[in-house]
Backbone as a printed PyTorch tensor [residue, N CA C, xyz], in Angstrom:
tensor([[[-42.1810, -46.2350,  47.6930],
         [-42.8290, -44.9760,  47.8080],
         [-41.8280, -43.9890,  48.3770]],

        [[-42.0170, -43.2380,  47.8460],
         [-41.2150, -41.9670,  48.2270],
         [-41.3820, -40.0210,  48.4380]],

        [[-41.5600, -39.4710,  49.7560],
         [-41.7080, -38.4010,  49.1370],
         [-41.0640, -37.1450,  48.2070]],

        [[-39.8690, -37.7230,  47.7630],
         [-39.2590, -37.0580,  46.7340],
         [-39.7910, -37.0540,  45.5280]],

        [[-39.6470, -36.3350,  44.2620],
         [-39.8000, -36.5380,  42.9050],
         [-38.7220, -36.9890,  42.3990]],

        [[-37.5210, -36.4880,  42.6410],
         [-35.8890, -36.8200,  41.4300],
         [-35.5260, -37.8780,  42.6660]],

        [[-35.9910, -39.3910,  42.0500],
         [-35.1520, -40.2680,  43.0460],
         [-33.4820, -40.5970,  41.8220]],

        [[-32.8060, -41.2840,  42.4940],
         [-31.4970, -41.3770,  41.9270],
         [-31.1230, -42.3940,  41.8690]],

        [[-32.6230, -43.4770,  42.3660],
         [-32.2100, -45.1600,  42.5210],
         [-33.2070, -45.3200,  43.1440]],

        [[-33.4160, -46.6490,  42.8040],
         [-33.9950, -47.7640,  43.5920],
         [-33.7390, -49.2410,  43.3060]],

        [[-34.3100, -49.7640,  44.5260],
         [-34.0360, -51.4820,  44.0380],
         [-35.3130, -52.5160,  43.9090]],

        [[-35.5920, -53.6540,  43.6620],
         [-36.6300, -54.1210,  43.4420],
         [-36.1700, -55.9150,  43.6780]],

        [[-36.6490, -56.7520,  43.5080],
         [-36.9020, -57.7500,  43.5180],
         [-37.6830, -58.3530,  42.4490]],

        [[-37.0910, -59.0920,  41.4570],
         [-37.8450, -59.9590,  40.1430],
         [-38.1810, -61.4190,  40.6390]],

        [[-38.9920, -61.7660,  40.6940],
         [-39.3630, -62.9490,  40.6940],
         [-40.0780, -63.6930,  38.9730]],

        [[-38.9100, -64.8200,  38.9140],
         [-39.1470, -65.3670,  37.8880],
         [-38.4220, -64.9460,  36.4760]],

        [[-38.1310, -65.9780,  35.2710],
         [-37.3830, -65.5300,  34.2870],
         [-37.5470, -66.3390,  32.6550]],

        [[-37.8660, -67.4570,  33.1380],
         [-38.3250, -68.4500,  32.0900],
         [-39.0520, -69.9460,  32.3040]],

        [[-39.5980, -69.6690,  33.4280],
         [-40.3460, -71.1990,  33.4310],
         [-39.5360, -71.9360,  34.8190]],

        [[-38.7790, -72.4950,  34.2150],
         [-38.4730, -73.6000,  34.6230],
         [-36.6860, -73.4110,  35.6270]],

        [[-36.6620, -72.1030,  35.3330],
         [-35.5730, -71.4330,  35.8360],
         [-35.4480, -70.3260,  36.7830]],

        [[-36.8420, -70.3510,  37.2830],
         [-36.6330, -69.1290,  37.8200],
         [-35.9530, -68.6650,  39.3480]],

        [[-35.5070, -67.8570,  39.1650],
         [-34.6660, -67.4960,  40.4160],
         [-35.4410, -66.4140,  41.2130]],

        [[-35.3580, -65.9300,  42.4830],
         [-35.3430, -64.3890,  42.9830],
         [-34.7850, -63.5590,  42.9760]],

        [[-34.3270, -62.6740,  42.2200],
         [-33.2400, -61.4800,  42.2340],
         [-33.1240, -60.3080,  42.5120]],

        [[-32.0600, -59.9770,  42.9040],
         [-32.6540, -57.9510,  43.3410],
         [-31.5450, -57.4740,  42.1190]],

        [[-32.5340, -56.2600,  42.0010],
         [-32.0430, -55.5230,  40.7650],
         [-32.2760, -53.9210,  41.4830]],

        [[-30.7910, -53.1320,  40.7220],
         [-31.2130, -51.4090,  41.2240],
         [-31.3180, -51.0750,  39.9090]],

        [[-32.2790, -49.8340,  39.8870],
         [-32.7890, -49.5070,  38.4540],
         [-32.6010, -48.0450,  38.9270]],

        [[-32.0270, -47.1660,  38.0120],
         [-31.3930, -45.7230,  37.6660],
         [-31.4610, -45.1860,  36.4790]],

        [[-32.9200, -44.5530,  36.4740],
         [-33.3330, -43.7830,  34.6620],
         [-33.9710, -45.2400,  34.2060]],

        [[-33.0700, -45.3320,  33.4190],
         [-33.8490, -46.3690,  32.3560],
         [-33.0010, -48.0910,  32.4730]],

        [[-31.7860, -47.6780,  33.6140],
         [-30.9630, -48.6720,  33.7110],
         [-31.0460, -49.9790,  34.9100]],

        [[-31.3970, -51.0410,  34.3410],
         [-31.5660, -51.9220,  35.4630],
         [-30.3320, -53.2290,  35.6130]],

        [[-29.8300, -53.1540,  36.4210],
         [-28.7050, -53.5130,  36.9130],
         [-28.7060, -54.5810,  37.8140]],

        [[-28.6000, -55.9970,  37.1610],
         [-28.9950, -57.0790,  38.2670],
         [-27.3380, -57.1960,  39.7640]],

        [[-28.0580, -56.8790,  40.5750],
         [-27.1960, -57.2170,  41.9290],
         [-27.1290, -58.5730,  42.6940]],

        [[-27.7110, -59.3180,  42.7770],
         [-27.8420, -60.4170,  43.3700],
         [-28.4600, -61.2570,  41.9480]],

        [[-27.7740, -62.4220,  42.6040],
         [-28.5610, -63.7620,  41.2170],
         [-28.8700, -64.9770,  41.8100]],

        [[-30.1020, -64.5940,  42.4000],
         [-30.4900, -66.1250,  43.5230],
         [-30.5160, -67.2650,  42.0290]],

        [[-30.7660, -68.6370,  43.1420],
         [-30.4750, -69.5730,  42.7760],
         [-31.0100, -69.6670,  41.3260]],

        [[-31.5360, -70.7780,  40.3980],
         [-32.6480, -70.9630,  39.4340],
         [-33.2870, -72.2760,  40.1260]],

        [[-34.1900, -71.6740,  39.5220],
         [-35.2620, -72.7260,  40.2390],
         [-36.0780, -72.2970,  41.3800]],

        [[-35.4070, -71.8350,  42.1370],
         [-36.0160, -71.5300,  43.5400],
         [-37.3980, -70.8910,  43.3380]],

        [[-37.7720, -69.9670,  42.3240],
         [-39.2120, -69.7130,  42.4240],
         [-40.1100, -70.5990,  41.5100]],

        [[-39.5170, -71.5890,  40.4160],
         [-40.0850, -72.3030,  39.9720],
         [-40.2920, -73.4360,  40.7250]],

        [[-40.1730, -73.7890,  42.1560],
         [-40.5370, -75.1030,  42.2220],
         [-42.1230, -75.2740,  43.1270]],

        [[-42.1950, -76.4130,  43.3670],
         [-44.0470, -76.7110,  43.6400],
         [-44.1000, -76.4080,  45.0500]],

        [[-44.4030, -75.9300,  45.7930],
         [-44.6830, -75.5310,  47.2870],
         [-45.9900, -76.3050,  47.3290]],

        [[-45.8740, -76.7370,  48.6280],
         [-47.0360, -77.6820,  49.0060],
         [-47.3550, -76.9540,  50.5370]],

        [[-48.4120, -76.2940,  50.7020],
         [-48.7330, -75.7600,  52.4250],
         [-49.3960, -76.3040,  52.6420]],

        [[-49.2050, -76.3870,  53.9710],
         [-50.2420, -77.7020,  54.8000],
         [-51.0550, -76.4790,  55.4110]]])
C-alpha cells in the first residue's frame, strides 16, 4: 500500500511454481516488468508441514 499514485517499484514474494518444486521467491516488478531477485530453495514450499 502506498500513498503515492506513480510508484517506480515494488517487490513481492511468489510462493510456489510447479508442484513439486516449489520455492519462495522475491521478485521486484516495474510497469509490466517482473524481475526475479532471490531464488529460494525448490521444494521448500512444496513440502508436507505437520503442526502439532
Amino acid at each position: 500500500m502506498s500513498d503515492q499514485a506513480n510508484l517506480k517499484g515494488y517487490y513481492y514474494v511468489r510462493v510456489g511454481e510447479d508442484g513439486t518444486a516449489d520455492g519462495v521467491d522475491l521478485y521486484r516488478q516495474q510497469g509490466n516488468v517482473h524481475t526475479k531477485i532471490i531464488d529460494g530453495l525448490p521444494g521448500r514450499a512444496a513440502t508436507n508441514l505437520i503442526c502439532a
